[in-house]
PALO-832788 format. One line per 2 residues: number of its first residue (from 1); their letters; for each residue x negated, y, z of N, C-alpha, C. Coordinates in steps of 0.1 Angstrom, whole numbers, plus 5000, padded with zeros to 4 digits. Atoms other than C-alpha are relative to their C-alpha. Example, Ala and Ser with C-alpha at 12.3 -4.5 7.8 and 13.67 -1.06 7.14 Angstrom:
REM PALO-832788
1) AS) 4991/4988/5000/4877/4955/5078/4991/5012/5000 | 5009/4989/5000/4863/4989/5071/5008/5011/5008
This chain:
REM PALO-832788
1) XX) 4991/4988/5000/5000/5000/5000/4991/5012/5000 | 5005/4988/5000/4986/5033/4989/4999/5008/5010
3) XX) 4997/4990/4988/4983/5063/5015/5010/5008/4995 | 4990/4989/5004/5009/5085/4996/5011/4989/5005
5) XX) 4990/5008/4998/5035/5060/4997/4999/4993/5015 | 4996/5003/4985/5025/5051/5034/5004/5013/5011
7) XX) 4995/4982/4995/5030/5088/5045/5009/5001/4999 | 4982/4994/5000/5062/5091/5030/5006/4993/5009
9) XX) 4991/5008/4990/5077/5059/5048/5000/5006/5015 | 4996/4994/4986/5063/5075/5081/5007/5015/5003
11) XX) 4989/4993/4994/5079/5104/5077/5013/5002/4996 | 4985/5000/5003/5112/5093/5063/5006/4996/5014
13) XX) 4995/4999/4988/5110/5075/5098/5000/5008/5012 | 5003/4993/4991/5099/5101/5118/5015/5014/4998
15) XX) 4993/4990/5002/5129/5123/5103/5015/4990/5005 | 4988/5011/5006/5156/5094/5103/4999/4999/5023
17) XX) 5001/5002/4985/5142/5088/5146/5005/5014/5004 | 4992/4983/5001/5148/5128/5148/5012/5004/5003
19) XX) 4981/4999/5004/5185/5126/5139/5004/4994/5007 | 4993/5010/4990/5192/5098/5164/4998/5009/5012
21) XX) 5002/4995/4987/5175/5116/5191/5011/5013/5002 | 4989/4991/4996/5199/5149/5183/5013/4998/5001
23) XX) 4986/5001/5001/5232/5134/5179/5005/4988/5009 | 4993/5009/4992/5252/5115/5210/5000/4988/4989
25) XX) 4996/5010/5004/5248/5078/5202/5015/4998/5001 | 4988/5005/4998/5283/5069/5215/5008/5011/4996
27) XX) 4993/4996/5008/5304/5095/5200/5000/5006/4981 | 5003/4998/5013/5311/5097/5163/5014/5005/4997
29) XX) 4991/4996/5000/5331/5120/5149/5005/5002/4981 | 5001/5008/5013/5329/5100/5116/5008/4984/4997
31) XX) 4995/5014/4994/5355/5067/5119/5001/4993/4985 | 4997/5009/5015/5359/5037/5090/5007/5009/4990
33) XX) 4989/4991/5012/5372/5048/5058/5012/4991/4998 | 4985/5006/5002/5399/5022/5062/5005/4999/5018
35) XX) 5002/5001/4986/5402/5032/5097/5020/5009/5005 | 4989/4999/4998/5438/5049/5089/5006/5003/4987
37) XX) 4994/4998/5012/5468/5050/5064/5005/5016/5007 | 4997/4987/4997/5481/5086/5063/5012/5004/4986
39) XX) 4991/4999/5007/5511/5101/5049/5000/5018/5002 | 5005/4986/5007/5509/5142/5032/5014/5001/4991
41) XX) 4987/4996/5010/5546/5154/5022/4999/5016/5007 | 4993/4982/5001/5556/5192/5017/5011/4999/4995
43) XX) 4986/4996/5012/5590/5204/5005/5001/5014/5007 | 4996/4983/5001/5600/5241/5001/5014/4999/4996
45) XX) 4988/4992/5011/5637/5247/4993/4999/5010/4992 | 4996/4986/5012/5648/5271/4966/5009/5009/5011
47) XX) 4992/4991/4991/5650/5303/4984/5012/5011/4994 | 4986/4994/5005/5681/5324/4986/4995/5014/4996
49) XX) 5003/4985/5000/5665/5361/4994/4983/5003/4999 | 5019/4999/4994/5625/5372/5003/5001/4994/5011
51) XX) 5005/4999/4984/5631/5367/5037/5010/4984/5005 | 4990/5007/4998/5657/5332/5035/4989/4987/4993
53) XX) 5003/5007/5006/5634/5305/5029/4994/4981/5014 | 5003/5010/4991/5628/5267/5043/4983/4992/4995
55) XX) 5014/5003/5005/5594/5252/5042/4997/4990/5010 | 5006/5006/4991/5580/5221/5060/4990/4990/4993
57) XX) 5011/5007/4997/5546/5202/5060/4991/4993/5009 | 5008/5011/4990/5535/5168/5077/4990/4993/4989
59) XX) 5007/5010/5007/5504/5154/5073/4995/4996/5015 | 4997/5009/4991/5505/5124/5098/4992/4985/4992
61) XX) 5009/5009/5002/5483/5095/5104/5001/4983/5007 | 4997/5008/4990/5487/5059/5112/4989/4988/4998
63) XX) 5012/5006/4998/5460/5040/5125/5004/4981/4994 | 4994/5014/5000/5456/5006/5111/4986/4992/4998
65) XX) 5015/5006/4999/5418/4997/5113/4993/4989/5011 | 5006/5003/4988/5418/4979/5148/5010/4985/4999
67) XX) 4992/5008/4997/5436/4947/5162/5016/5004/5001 | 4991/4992/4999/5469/4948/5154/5015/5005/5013
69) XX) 4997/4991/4993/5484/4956/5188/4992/5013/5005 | 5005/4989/5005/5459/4978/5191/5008/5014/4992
71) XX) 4996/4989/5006/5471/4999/5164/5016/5001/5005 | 4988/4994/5001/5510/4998/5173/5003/5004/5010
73) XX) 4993/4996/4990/5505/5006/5208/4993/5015/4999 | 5005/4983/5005/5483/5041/5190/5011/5007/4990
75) XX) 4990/4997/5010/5509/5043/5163/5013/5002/5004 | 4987/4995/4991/5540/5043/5190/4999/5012/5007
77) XX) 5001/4994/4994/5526/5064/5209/4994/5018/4991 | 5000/4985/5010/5514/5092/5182/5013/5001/4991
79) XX) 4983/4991/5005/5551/5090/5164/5010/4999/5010 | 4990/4998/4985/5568/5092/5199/4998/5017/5000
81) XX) 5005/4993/4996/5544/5119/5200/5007/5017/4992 | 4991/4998/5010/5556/5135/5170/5016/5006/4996
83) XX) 4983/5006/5006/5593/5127/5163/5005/4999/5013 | 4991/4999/4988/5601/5130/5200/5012/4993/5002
85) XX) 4992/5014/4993/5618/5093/5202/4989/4991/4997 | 5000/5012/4998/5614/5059/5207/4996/5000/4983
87) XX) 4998/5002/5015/5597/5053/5173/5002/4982/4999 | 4997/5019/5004/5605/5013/5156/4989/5002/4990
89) XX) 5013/4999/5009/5573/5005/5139/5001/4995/4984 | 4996/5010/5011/5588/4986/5111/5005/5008/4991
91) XX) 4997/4993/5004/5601/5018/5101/4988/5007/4987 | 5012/4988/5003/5577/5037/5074/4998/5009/5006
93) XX) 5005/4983/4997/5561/5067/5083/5008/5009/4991 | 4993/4992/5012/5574/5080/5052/5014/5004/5003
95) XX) 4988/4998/4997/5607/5074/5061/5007/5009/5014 | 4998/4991/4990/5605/5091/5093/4997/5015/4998
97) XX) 5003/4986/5003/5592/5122/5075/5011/5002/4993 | 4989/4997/5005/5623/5121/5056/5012/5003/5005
99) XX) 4990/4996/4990/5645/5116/5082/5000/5011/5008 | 5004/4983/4989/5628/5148/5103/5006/5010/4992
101) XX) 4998/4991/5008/5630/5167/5073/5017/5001/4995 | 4988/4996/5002/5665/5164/5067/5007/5003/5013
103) XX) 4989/5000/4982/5679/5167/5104/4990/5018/4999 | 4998/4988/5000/5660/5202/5101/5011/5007/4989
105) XX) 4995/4992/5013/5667/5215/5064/5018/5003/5005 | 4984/4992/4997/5703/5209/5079/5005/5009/5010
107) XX) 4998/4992/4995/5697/5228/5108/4999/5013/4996 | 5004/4989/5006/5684/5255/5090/5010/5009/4994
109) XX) 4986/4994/5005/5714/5257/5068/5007/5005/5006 | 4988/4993/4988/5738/5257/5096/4996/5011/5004
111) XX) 5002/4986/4993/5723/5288/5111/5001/5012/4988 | 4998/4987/5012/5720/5307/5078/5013/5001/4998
113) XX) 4982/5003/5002/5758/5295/5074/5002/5011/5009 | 4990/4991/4984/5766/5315/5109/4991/5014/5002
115) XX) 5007/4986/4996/5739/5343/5109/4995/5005/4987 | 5010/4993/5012/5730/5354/5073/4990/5012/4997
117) XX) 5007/4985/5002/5721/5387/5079/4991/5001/5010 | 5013/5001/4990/5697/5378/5112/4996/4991/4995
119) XX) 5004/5013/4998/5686/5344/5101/4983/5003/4987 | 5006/4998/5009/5650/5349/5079/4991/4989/5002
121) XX) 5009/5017/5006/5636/5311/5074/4995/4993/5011 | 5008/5012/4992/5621/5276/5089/4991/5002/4990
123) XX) 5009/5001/5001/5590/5270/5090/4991/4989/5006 | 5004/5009/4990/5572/5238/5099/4991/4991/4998
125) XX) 5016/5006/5006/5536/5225/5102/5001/4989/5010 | 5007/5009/4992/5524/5191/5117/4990/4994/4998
127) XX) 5012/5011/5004/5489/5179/5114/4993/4988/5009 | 5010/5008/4994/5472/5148/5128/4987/5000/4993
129) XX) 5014/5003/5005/5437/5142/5128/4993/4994/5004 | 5010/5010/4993/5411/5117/5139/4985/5014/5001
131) XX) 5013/4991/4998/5382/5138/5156/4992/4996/5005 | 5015/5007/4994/5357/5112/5174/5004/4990/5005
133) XX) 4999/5014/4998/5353/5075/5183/4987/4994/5011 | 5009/5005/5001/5333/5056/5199/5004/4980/5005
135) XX) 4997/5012/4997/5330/5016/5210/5015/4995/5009 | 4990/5006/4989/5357/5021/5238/5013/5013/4998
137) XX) 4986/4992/5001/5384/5049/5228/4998/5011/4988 | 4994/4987/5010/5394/5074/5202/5008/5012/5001
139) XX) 4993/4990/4997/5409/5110/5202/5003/4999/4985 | 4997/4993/5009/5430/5126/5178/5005/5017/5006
141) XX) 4996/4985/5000/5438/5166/5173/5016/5000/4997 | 4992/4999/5003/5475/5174/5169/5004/5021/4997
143) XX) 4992/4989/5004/5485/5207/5152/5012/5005/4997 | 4987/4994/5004/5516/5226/5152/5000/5011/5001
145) XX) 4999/4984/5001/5532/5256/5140/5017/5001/4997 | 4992/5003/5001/5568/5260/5144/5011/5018/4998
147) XX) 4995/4989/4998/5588/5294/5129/5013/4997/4997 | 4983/4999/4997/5628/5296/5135/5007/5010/4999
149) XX) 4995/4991/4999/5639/5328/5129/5003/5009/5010 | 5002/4992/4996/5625/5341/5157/4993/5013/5002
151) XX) 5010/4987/5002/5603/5373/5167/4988/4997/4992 | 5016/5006/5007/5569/5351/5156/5003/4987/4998
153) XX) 5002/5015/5003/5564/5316/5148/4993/4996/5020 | 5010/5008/4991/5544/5292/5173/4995/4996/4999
155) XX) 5013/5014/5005/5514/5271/5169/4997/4994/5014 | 5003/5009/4988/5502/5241/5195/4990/4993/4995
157) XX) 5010/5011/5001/5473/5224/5195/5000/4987/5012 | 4998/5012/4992/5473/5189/5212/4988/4989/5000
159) XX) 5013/5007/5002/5444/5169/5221/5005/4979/5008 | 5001/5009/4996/5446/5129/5225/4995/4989/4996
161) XX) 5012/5013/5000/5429/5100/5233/5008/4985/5009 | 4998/5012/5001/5433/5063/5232/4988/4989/5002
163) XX) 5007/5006/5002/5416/5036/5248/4999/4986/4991 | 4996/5011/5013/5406/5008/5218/5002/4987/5003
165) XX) 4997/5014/4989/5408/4977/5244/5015/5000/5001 | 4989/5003/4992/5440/4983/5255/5010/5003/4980
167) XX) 4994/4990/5005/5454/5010/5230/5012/5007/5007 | 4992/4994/4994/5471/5026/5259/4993/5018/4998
169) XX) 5003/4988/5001/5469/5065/5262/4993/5004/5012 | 5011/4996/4992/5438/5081/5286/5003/5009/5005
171) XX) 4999/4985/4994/5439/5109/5306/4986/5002/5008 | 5009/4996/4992/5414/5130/5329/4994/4989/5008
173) XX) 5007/5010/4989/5409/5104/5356/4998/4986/4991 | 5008/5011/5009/5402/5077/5329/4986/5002/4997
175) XX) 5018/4998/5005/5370/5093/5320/4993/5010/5012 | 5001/4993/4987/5364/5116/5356/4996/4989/5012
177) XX) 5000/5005/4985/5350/5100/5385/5006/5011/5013 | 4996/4997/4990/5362/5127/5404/4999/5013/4989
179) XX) 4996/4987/5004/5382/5164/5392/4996/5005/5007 | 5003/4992/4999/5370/5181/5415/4992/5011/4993
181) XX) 5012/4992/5006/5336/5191/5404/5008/5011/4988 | 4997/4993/5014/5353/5194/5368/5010/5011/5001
183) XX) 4997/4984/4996/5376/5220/5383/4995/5010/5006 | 5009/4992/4999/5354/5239/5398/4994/5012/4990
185) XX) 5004/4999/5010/5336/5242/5367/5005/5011/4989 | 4987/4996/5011/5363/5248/5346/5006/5016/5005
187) XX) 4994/4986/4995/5376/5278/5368/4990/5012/5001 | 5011/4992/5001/5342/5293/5371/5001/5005/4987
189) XX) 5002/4999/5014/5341/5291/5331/5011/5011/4994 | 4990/4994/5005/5374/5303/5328/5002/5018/5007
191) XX) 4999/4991/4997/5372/5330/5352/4989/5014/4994 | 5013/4996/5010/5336/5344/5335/5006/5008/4986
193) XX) 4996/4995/5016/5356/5343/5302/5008/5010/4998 | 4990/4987/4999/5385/5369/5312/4993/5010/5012
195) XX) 5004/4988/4992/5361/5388/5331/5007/5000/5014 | 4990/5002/4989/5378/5379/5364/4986/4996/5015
197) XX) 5008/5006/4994/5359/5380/5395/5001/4989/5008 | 4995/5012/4991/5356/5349/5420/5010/5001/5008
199) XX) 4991/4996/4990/5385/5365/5443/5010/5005/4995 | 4990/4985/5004/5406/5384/5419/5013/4992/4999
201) XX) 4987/5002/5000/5443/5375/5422/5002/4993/4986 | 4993/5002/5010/5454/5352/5394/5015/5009/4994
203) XX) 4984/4998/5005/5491/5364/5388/4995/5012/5002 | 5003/4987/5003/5479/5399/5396/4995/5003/4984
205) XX) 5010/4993/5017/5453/5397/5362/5008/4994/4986 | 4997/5004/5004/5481/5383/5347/5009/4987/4996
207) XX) 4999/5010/5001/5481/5347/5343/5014/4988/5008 | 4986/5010/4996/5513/5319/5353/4991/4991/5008
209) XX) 5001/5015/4993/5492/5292/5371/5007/5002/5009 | 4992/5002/4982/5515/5275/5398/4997/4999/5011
211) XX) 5001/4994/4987/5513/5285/5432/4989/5010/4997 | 5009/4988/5001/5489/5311/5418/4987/4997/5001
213) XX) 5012/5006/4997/5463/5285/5419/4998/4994/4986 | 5008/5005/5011/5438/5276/5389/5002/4987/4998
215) XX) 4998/5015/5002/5446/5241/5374/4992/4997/4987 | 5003/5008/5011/5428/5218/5347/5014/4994/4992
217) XX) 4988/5008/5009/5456/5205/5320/4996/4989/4994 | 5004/5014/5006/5455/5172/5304/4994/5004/4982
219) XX) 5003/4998/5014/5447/5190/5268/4988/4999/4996 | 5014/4990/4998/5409/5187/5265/4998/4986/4988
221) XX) 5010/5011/5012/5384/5170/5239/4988/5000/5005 | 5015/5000/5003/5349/5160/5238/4992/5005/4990
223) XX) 5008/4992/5018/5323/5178/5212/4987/4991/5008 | 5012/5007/4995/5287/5168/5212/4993/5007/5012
225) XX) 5009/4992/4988/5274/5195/5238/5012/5007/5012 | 4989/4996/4991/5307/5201/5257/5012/4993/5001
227) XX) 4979/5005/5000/5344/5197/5267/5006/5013/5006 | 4994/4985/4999/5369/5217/5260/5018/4996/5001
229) XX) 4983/5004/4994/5406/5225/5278/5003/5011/4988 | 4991/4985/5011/5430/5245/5253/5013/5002/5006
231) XX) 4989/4999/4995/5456/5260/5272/5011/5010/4987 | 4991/4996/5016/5485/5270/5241/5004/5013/5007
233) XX) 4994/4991/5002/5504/5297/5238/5014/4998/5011 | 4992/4996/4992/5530/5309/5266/4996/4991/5018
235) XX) 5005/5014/4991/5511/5277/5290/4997/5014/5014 | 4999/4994/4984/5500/5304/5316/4993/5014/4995
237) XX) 4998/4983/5006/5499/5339/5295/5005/5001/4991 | 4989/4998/5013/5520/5359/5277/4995/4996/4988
239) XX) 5000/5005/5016/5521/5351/5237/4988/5008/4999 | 5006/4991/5008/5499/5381/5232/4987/5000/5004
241) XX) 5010/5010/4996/5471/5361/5247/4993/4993/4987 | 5002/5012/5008/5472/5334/5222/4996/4991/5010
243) XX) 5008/5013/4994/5455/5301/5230/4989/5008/5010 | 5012/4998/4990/5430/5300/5259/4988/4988/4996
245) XX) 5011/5010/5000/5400/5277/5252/4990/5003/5005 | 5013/4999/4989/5374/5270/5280/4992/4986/4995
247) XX) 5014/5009/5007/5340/5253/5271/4990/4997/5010 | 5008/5007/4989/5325/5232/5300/4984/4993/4992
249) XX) 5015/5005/5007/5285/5224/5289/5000/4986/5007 | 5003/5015/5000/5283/5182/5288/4993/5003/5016
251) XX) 5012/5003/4988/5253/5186/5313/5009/5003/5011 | 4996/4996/4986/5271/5198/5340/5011/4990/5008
253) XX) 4994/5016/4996/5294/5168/5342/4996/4987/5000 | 5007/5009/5005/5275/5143/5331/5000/4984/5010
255) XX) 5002/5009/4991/5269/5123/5362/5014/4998/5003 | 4986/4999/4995/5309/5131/5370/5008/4986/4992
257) XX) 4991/5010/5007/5317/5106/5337/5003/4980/5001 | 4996/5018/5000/5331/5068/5337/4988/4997/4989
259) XX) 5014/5007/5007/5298/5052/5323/5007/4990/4990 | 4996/5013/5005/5319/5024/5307/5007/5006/4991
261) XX) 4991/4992/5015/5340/5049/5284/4990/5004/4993 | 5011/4994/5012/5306/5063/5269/4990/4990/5000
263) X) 5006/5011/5003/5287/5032/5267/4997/4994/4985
């Protein structure tokens, strides 16, 4: 083997060892490419005026890459999540986007029937998304945006996770050995970010938490250098807030996490 051609191999590996060392082994926020079927419908009615128009878009995702209980106790539980019933799995996807879509479009009508001259259009987004994996559970993102002919629309972001053993649904104390710390944390971060000192009256600077005391919500995700809570819109400040999103640095929980979920 020449020296040109033994130089390049060492530093194809010394670039290729590099990449492993920056990017968390156990999260990938890259899953199979047969890892879900997905269903992508839009419809627009034909509007009546500028301001009289219907519009809805799902793009919705159903896992089918794992054992198949597995996937239908992730697939129950994200078109429960959804479609706000008891879903039957036997059911398409497809068909449930048709059935949603028509139980609005007729709402829709009905109101423009009874309010013509207040009523100016639906409007209705739903996205799922697979955002990171690793050997023992999976998250997805859920977006929504929901306008009804009121003052503004709404958007929600929804964060959740599934463990792939069971395929039941996770929460904080699945991956927490203990909330304290991570509230702590989290209220420090939060209070830093609205400029709020360590003593300053919640509900005075605004804010809804209950009993006037700072809480963690079940909304949060993993990234590679953090976790992050997203409190939505009206959750514990007015609309003209927007979203709240607080960004806990990995390291500072680190020792706090279930070893056996990032394994």
């Amino acid at each position: 083997m020449n020296k040109i051609k033994l130089i390049t191999i060492l530093f194809s590996l010394i670039i290729l060892y590099s990449s492993c060392e920056n990017r968390p082994s156990t999260i990938s926020e890259k899953g199979p490419q047969n890892l879900f079927d997905s269903v992508n419908y839009s419809f627009e009615d034909e509007r009546k005026d500028s301001n009289s128009y219907f519009k809805m878009n799902y793009s919705l995702l159903d896992v089918i890459g794992f054992e198949k209980k597995i996937n239908d106790s992730i697939n129950t539980d994200l078109r429960s999540f959804v479609f706000e019933v008891e879903p039957n799995l036997s059911i398409p996807l497809k068909q449930l986007v048709m059935e949603s879509k028509t139980s609005l479009l007729n709402e829709y009508q009905t109101q423009l029937k009874d309010f013509p001259e207040n009523y100016n259009g639906y409007d209705h987004d739903i996205k799922q998304r697979f955002i990171l994996q690793n050997e023992n559970f999976i998250s997805f993102e859920v977006e929504r945006y929901s306008f009804s002919a009121g003052a503004h629309g709404m958007g929600w972001t929804d964060f959740i996770h599934h463990d792939l053993k069971t395929g039941k649904r996770l929460y904080l104390n699945d991956f927490f050995k203990s909330i304290d710390k991570l509230m702590k944390l989290t209220e420090s971060s939060f209070r830093k970010q609205m400029e709020l000192k360590e003593n300053d009256d919640l509900e005075k600077s605004g804010f809804w938490f209950t009993n006037n005391k700072f809480h963690i919500n079940e909304n949060f995700c993993f990234r590679n250098d953090s976790i992050e809570f997203i409190y939505n819109q009206y959750e514990i400040a007015p609309f003209s807030m927007g979203p709240i999103l607080i960004k806990i640095p990995s390291k500072g929980v680190k020792s706090d996490l279930v070893e056996a979920k990032f394994n």
